[in-house]
PyMOL Python script that loads the backbone (N, CA, C, O; Angstrom):
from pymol import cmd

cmd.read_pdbstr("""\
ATOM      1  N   UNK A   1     -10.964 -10.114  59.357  1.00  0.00           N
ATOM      2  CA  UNK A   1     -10.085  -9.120  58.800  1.00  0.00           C
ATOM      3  C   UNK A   1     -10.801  -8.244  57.781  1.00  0.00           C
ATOM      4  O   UNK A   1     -10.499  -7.052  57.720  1.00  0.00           O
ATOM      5  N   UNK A   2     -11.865  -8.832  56.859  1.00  0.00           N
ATOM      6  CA  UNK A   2     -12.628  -7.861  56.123  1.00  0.00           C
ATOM      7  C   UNK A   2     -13.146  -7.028  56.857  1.00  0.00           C
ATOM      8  O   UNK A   2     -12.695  -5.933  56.524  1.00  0.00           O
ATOM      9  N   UNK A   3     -14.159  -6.880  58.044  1.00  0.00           N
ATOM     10  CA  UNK A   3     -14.264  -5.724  58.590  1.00  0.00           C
ATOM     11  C   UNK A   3     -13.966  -5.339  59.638  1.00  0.00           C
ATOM     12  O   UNK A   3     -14.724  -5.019  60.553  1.00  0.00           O
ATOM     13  N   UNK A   4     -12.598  -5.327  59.612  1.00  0.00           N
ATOM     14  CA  UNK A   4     -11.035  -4.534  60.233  1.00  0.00           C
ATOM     15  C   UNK A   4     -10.963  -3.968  58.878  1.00  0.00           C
ATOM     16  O   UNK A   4     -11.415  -2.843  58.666  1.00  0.00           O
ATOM     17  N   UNK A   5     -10.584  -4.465  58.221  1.00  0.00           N
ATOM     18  CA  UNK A   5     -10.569  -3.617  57.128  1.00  0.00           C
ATOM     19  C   UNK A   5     -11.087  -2.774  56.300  1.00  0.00           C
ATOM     20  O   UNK A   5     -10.520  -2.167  55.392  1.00  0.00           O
ATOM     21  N   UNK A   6     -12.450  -2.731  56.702  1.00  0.00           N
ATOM     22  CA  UNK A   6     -13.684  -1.884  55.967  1.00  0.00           C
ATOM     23  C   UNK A   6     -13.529  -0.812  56.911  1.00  0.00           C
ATOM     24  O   UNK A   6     -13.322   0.236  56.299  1.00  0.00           O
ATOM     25  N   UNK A   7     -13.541  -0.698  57.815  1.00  0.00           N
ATOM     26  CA  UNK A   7     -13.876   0.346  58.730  1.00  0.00           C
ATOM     27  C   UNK A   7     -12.478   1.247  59.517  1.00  0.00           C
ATOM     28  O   UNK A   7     -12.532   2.389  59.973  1.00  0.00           O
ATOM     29  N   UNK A   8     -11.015   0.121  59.487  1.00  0.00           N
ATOM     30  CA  UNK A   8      -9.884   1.327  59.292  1.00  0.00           C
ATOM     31  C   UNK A   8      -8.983   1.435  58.630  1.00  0.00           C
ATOM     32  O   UNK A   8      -8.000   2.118  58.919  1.00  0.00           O
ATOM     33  N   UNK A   9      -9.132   0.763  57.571  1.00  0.00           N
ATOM     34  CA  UNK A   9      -8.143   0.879  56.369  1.00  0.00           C
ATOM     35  C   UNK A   9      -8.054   1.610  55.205  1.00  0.00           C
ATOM     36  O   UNK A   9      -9.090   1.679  54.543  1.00  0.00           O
ATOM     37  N   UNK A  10      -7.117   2.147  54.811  1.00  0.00           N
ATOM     38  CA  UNK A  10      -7.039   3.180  53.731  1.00  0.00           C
ATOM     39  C   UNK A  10      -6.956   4.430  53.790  1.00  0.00           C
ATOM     40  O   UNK A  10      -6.860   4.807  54.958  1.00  0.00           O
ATOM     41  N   UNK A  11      -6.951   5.296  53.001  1.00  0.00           N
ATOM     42  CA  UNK A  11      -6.505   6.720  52.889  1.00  0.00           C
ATOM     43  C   UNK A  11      -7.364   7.585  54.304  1.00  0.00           C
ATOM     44  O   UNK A  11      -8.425   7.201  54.795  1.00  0.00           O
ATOM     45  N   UNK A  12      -6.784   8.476  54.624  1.00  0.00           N
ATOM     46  CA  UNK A  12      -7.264   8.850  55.670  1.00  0.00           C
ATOM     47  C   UNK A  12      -7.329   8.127  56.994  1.00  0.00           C
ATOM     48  O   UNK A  12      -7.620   8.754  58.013  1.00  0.00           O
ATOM     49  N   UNK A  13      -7.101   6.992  57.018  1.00  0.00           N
ATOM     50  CA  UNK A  13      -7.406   5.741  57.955  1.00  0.00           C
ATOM     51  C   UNK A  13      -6.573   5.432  58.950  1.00  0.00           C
ATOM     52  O   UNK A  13      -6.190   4.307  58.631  1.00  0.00           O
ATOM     53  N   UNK A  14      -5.954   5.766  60.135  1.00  0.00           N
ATOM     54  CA  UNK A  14      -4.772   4.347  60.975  1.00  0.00           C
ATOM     55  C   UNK A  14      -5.233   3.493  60.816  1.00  0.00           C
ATOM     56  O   UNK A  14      -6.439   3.294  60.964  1.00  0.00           O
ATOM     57  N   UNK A  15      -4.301   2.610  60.414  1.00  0.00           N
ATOM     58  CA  UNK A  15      -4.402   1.144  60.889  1.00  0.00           C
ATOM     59  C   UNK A  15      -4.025   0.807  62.283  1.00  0.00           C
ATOM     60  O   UNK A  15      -2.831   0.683  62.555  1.00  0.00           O
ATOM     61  N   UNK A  16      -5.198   0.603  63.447  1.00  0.00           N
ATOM     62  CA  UNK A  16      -4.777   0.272  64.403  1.00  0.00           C
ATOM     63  C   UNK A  16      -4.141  -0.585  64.447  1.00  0.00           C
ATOM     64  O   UNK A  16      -4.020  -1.373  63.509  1.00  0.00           O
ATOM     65  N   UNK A  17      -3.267  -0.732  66.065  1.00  0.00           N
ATOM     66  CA  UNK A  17      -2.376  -1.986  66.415  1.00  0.00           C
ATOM     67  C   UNK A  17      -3.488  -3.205  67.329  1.00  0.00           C
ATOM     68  O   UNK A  17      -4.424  -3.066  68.116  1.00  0.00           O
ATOM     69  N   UNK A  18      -2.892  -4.206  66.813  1.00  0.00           N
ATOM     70  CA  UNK A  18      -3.236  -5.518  67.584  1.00  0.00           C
ATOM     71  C   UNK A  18      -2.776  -5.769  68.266  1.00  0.00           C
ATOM     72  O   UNK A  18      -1.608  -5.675  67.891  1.00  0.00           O
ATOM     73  N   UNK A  19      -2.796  -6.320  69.856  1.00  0.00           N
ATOM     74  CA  UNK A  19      -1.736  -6.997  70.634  1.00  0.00           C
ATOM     75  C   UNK A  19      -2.920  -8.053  70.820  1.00  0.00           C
ATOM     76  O   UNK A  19      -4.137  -7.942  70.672  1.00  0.00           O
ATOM     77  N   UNK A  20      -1.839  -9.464  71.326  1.00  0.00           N
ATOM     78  CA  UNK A  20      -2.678 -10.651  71.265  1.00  0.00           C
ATOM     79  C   UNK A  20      -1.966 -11.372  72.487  1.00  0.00           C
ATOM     80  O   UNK A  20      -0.752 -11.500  72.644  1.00  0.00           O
ATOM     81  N   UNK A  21      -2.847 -11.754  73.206  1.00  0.00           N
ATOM     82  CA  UNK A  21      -1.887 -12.511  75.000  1.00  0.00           C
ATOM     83  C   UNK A  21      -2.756 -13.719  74.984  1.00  0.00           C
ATOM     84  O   UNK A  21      -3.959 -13.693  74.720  1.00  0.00           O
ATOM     85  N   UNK A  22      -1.992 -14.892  75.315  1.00  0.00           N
ATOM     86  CA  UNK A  22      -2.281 -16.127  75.493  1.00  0.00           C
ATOM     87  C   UNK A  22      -3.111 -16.214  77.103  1.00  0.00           C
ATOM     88  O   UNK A  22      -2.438 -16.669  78.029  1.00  0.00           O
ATOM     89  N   UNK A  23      -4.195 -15.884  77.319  1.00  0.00           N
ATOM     90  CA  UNK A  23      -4.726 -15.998  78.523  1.00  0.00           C
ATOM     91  C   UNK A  23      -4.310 -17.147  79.366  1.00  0.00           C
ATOM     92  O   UNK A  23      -3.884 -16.904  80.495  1.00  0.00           O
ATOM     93  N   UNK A  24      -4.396 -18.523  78.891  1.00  0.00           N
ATOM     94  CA  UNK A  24      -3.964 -19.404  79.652  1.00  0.00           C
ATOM     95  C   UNK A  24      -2.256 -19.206  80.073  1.00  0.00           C
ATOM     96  O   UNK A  24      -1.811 -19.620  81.143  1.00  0.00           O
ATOM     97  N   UNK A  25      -1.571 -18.638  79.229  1.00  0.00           N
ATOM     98  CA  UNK A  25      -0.260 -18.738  79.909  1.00  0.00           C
ATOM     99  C   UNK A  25      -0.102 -17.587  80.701  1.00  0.00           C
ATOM    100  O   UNK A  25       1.060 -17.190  80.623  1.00  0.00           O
ATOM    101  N   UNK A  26      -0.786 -16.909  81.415  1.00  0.00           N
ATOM    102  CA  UNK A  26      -0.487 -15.811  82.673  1.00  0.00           C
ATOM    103  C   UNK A  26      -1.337 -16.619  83.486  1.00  0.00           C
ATOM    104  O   UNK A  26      -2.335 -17.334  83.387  1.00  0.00           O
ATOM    105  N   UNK A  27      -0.115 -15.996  84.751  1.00  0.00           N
ATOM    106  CA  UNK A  27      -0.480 -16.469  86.037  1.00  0.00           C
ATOM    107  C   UNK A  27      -1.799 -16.189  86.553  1.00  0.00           C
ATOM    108  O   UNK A  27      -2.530 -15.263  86.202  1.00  0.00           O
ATOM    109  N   UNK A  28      -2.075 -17.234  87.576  1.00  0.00           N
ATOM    110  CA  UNK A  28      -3.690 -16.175  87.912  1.00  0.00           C
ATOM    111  C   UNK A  28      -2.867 -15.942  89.731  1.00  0.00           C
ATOM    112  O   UNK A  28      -1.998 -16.499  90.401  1.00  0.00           O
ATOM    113  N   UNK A  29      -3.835 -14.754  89.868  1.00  0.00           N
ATOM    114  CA  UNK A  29      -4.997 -14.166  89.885  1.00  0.00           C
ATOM    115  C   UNK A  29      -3.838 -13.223  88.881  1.00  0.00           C
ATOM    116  O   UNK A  29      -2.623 -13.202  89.077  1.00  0.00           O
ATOM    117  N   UNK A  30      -4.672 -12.379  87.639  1.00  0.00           N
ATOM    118  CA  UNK A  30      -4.112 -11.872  86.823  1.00  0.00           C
ATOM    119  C   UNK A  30      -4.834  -9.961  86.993  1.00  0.00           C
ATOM    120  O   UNK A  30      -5.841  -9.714  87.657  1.00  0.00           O
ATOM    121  N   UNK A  31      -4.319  -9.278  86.512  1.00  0.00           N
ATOM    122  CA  UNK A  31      -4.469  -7.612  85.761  1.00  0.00           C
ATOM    123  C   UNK A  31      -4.249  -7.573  84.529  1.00  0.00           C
ATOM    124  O   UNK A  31      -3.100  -7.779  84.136  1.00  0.00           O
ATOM    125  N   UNK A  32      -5.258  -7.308  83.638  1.00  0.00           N
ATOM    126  CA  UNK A  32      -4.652  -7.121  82.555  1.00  0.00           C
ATOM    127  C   UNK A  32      -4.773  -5.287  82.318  1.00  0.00           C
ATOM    128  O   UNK A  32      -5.499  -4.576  83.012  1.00  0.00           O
ATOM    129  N   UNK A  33      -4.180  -4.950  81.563  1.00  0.00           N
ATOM    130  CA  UNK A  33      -4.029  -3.356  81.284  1.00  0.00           C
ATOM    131  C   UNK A  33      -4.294  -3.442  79.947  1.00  0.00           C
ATOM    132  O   UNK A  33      -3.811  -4.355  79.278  1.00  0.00           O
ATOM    133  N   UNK A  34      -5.420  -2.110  79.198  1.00  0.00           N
ATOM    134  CA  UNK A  34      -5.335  -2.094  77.855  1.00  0.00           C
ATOM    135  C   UNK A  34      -4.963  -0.434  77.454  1.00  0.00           C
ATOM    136  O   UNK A  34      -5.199   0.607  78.069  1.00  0.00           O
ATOM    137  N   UNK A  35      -4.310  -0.682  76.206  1.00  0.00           N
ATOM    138  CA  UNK A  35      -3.510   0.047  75.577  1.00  0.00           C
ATOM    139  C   UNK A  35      -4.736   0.663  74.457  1.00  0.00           C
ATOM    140  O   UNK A  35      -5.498   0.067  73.696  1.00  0.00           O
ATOM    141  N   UNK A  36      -4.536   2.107  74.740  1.00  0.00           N
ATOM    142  CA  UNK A  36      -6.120   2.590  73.529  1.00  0.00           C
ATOM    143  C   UNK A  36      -5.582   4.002  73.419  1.00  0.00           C
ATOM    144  O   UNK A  36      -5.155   4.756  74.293  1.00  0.00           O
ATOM    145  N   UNK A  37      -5.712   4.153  72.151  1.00  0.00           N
ATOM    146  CA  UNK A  37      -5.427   5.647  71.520  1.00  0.00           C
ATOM    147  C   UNK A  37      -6.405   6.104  70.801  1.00  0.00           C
ATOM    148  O   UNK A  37      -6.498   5.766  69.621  1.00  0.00           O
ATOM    149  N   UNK A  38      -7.224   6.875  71.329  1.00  0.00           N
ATOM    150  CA  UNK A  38      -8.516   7.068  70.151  1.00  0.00           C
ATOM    151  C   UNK A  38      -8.838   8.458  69.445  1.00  0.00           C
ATOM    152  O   UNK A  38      -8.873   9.219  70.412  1.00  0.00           O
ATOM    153  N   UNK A  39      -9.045   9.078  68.529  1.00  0.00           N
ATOM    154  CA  UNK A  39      -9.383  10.465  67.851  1.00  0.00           C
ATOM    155  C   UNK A  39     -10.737  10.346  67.716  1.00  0.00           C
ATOM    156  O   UNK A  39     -11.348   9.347  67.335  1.00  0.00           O
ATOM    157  N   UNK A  40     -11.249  11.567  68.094  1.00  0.00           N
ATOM    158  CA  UNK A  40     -12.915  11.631  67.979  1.00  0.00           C
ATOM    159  C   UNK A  40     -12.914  12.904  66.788  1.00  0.00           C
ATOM    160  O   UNK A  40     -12.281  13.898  67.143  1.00  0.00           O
ATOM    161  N   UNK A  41     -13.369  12.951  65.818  1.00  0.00           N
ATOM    162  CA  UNK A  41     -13.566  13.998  64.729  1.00  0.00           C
ATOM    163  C   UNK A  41     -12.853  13.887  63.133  1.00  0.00           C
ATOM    164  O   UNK A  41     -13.057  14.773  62.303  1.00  0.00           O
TER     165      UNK A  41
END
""", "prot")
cmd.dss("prot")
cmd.show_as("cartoon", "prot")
cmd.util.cbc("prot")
cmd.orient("prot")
């Protein structure tokens, strides 16, 4: 969490979101999909 926190926390900063999935509890054969919002500048 310190550097999560060094690098997007504070003024000027989002705090990105976390999502967290229990790998063992999805079925297999599995897809996972990721969720990403990013600003370049």
């Amino acid at each position: 969490n310190r550097l999560y926190a060094e690098y997007f926390a504070g003024p000027g900063k989002p705090n990105p979101t976390r999502t967290t999935v229990e790998v063992n509890a999805l079925p297999t054969p599995i897809a996972i999909e990721l969720k990403v919002i990013a600003a370049v500048g």
